[in-house]
C-alpha positions as CSV (number, residue, x, y, z in Angstrom):
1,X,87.5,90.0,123.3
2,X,89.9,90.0,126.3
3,X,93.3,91.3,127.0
4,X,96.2,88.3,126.9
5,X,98.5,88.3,129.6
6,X,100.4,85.9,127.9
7,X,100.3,88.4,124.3
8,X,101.9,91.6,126.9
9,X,104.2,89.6,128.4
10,X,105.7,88.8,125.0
11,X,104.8,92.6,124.2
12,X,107.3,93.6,127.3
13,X,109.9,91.3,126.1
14,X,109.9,92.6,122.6
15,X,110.5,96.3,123.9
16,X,113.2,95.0,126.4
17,X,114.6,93.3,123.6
18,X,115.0,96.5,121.9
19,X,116.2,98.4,124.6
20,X,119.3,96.0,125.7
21,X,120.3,96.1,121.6
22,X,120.9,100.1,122.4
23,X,124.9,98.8,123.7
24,X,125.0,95.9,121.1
25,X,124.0,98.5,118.1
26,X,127.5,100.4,118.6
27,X,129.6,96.8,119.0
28,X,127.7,95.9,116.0
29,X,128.9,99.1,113.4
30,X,132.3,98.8,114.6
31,X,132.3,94.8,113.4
32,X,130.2,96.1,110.3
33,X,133.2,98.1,110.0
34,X,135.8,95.1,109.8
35,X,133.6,92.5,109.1
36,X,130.1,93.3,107.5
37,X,129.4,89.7,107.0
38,X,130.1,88.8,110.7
39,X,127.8,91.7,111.5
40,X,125.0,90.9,109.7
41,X,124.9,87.1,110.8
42,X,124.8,88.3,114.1
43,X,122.1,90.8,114.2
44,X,120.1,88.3,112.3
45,X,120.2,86.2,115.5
46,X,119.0,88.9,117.4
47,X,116.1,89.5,114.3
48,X,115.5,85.5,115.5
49,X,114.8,85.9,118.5
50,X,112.9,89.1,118.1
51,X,110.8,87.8,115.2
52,X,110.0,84.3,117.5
53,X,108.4,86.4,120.0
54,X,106.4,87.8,117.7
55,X,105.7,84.4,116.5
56,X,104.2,83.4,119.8
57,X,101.7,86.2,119.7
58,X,100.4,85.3,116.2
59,X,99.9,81.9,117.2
60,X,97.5,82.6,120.2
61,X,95.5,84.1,117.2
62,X,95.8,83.1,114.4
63,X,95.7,79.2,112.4
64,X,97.0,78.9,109.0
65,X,95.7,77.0,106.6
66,X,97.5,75.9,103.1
67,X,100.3,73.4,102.0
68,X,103.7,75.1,103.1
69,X,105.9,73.9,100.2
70,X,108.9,76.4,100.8
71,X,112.5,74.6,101.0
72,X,115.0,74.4,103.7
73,X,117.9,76.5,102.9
74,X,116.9,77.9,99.7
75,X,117.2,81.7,99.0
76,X,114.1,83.4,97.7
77,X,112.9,86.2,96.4
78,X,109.5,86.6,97.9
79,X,106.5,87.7,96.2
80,X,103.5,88.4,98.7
81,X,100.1,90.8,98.8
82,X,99.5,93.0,101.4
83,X,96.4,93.2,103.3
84,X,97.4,94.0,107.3
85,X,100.0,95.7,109.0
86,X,100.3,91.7,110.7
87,X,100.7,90.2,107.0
88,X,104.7,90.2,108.1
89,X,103.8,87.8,111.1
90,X,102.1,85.3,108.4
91,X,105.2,85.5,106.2
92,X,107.7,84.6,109.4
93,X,105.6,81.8,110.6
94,X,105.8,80.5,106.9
95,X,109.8,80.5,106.9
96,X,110.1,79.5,110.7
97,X,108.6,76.3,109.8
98,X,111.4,75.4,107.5
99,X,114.0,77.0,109.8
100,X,114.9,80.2,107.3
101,X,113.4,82.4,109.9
102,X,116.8,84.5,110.6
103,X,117.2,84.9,106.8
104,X,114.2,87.0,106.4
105,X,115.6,90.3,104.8
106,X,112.3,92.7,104.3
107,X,112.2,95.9,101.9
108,X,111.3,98.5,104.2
109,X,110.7,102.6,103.6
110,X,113.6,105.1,104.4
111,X,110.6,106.6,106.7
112,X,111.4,104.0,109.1
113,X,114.7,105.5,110.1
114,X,112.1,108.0,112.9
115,X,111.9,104.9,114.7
116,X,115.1,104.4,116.3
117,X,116.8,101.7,117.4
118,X,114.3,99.4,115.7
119,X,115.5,101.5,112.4
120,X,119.2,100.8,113.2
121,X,118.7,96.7,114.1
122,X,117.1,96.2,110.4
123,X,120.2,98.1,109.1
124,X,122.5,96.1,110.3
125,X,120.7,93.1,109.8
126,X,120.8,93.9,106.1
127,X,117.0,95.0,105.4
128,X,116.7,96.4,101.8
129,X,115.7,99.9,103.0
130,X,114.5,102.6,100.1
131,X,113.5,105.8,99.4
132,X,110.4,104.9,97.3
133,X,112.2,107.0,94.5
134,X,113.5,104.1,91.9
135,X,116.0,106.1,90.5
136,X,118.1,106.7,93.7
137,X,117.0,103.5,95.0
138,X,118.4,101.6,91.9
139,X,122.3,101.7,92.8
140,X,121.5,101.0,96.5
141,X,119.1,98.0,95.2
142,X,122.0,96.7,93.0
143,X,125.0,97.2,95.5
144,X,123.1,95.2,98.3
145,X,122.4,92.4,95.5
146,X,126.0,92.3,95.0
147,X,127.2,92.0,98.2
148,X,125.0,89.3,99.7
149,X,126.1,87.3,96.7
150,X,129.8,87.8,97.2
151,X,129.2,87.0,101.0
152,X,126.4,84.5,100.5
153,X,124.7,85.2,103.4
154,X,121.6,82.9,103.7
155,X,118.5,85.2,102.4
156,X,114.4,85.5,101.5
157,X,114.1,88.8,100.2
158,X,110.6,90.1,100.7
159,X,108.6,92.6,98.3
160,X,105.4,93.7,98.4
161,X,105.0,94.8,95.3
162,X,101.8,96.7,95.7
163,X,103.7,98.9,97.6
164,X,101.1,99.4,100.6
165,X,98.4,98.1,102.0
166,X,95.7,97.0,100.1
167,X,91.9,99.2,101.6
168,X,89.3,100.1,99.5
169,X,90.0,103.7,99.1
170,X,93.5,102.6,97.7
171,X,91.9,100.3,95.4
172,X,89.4,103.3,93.9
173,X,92.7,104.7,93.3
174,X,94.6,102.0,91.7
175,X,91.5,101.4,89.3
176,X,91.5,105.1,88.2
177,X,95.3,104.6,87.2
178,X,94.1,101.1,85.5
179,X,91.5,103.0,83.5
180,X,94.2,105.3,82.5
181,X,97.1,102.5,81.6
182,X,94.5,99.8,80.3
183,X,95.7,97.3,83.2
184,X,92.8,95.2,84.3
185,X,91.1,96.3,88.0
186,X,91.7,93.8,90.6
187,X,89.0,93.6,93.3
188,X,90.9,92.3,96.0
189,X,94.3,93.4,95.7
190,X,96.1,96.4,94.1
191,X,97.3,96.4,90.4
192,X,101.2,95.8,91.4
193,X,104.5,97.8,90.6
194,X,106.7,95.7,88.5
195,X,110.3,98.3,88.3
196,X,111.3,96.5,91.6
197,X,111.3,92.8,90.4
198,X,112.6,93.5,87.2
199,X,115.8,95.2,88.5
200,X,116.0,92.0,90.8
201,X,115.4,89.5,88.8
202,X,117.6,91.0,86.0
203,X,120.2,92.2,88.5
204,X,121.1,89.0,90.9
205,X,123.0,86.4,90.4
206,X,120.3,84.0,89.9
207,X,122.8,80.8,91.5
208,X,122.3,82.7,94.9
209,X,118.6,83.7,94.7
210,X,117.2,80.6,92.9
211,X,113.5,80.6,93.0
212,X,110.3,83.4,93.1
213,X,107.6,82.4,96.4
214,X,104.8,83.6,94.9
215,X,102.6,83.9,98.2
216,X,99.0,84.4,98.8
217,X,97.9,86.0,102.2
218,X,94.0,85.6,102.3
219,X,92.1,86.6,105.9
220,X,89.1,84.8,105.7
221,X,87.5,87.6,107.5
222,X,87.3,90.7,105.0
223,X,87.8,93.0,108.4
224,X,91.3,92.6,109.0
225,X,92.2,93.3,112.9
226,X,94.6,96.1,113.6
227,X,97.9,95.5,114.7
228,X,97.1,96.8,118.4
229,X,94.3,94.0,118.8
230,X,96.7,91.2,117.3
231,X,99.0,92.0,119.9
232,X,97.6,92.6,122.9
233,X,93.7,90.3,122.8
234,X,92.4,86.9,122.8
235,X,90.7,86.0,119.5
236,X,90.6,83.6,117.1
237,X,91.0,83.5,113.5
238,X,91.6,81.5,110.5
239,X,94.3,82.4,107.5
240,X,94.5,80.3,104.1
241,X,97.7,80.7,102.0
242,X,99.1,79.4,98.9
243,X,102.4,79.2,98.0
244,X,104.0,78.6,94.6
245,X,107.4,78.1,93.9
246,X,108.8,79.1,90.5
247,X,112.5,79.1,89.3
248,X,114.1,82.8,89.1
249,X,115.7,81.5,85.6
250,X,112.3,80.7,84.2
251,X,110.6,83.8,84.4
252,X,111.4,86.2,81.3
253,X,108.9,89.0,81.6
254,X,108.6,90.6,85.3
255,X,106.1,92.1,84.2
256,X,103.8,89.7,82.6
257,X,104.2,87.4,85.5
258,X,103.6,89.9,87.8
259,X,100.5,90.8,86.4
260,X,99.7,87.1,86.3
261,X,100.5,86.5,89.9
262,X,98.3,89.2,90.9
263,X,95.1,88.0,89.0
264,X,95.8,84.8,90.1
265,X,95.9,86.4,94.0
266,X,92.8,88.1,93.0
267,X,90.4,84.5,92.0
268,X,91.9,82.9,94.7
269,X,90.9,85.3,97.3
270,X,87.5,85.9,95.5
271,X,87.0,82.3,96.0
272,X,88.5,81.4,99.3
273,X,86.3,83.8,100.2
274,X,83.4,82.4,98.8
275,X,83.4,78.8,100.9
């Protein structure tokens, strides 16, 4: 395992990227202030070009392996597990093959905002930022549905409904809680949080956000890296995914198909794993 010059030279960019937005962040709230649409469209070119160099790291590592049946200019509401703090490379390399990269809107934790600058770039780029408390969240979650309909800015919303990382300590805990509610214990992901897709799916206008990608991450080595090896060291690994498209209009019970998806994330790892 060797140090990349080629993975810190993308490294230096991404930091000098971050530190020539501190000027563009003020230009950009007074826009916001006439023009919120106008604002967000640009800081998502900026989120381009940020995420692409991101993109070249993960490529010196990383091949993918699965059918990549997402659709040009669709919006989604994306539906992923969460194994590595590098699962959100995966899910960018996925979209920048069908050219949605810049529409990428994550849902990120309020505890992001001790990160500044970076915390003020997602902002304006329209991240779906909460406070992991789904009562206050609930009016923010439906206000930012309404306006990126109104505006129809081009958008794949993504949720990790798990709502952290999946490591075996968490999943002890999750199967304590599934003894208690009677939900069946998953082995390789965590039992999932279902409030967050049904206020989504019941809440958008479903001729704007038209279809659920119901993605599978699986590292084929159980030992995920951590994000500091990714970025900066030569290696090279393999990572299958599956993607499934389903129509927002079709799906009546979040929560049944959530619990669906999440089995069916389970067998698949279990026997990708396997081979």
């Amino acid at each position: 395992m060797g140090i990349s010059i080629i993975k810190i030279a993308c490294f230096t960019a991404i930091i000098l990227l971050l530190l020539c937005a501190i000027p563009y962040i003020l230009l950009a709230y007074i826009v916001r202030i006439f023009n919120k649409p106008l604002s967000i469209k640009m800081t998502s070119c900026w989120a381009f070009v940020y995420w692409s160099l991101f993109g070249i790291i993960f490529r010196r590592s990383y091949v993918l392996k699965g059918s990549n049946v997402l659709k040009h200019k669709t919006n989604y509401l994306v539906v992923s597990n969460h194994i590595g703090s590098m699962d959100f490379m995966v899910l960018n390399e996925l979209f920048r093959e069908k050219r949605m990269l810049q529409n990428l809107k994550y849902i990120v934790k309020y505890q992001l905002r001790f990160i500044p600058i970076f915390y003020q770039m997602i902002s304006l780029a329209n991240f779906l930022i909460v406070k992991r408390d789904f009562q206050q969240d609930k009016k923010r979650i439906i206000e930012y549905l309404e306006t990126m309909a109104k505006h129809k800015i081009p958008s794949c919303l993504i949720l990790y409904p798990e709502g952290s990382r999946f490591t075996e300590e968490k999943k002890e805990k999750c199967w304590e809680f599934c003894e208690r509610t009677g939900n069946v214990k998953l082995s390789n992901v965590l039992f999932p949080r279902f409030r967050g897709i049904e206020l989504i799916g019941s809440k958008v206008n479903k001729d704007y956000i038209t279809d659920i990608a119901d993605i599978t991450i699986i590292h084929k080595n159980k030992n995920v890296p951590p994000l500091w090896r990714v970025l900066f060291t030569e290696f090279k690994e393999e990572i299958v995914f599956d993607i499934r498209t389903i129509p927002l209009i079709d799906v009546k019970n979040y929560k049944e198909f959530l619990t669906e998806s999440f089995i069916r994330k389970d067998n698949l790892i279990e026997q990708i794993r396997k081979k």
